[in-house]
N, C-alpha and C positions, 0 to 999 in steps of 0.2 A: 615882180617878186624876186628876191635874191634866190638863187639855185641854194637846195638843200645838201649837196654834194659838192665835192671838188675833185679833181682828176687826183689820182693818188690815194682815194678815200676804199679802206678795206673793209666789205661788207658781208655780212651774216645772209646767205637767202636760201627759202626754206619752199619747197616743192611739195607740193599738194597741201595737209592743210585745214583751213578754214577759206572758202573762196574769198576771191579777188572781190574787194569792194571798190568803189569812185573812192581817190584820194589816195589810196594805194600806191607805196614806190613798189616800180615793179621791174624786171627783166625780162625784157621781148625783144624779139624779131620782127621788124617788118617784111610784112608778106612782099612786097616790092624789090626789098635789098635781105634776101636772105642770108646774105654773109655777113652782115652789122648786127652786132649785139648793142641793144643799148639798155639804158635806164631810165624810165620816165615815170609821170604820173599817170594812173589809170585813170582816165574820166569817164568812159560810161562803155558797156558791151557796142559791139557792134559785128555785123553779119560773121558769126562764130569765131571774133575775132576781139578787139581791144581800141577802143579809139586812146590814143598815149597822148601827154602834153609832157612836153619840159616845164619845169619853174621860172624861167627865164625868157617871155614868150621874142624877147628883140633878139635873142641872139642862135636860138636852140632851133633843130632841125626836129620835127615831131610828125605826129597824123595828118598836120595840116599839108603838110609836102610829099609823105611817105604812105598816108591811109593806114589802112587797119593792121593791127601788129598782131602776132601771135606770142601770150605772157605763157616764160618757161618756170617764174618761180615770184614771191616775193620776198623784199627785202625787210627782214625784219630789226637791223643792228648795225650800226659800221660801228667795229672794233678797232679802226688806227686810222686816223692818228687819233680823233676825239670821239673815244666811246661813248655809246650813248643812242637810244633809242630815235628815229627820226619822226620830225613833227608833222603830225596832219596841220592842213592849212586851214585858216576861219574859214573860209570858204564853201567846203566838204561836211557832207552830214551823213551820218552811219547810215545805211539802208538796212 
């Protein structure tokens, strides 16, 4: 799947809310590397935590390397360069 982002991309993200569902671009921390912030997709809760995927599973560093993330907010907008709401993927069904 082609990343939903690009480096450089300026994002709207919104803490607390309507919880985090699967599909969700989110902002987390892996519990492992507490100094990296990153952006992934939420795929499913796990032990009070987030298991995260990238969109791009050949090239991206995610849960499968790093395990469970703690999400600080989600992302609901990148306003630059090409505004515009981000797409859930066919994949992903609302819970």
């Amino acid at each position: 799947m082609a990343p939903t982002l690009r480096h450089g991309d300026a994002l709207l993200v919104r803490r607390g809310g309507r919880p985090i569902r699967p599909g969700d671009v989110v902002v987390a921390v892996f519990r492992s590397r507490p100094g990296l912030l990153v952006v992934k997709r939420a795929v499913r809760p796990a032990d009070g935590g987030w298991w995260v995927r990238g969109d791009n599973d050949l090239v991206t560093d995610d849960s499968r390397a790093y395990g469970v993330a703690d999400v600080h907010g989600r992302v609901v907008a990148r306003y630059w360069p090409r505004p515009g709401r981000l797409p859930r993927p066919a994949g992903y069904r609302r819970v």
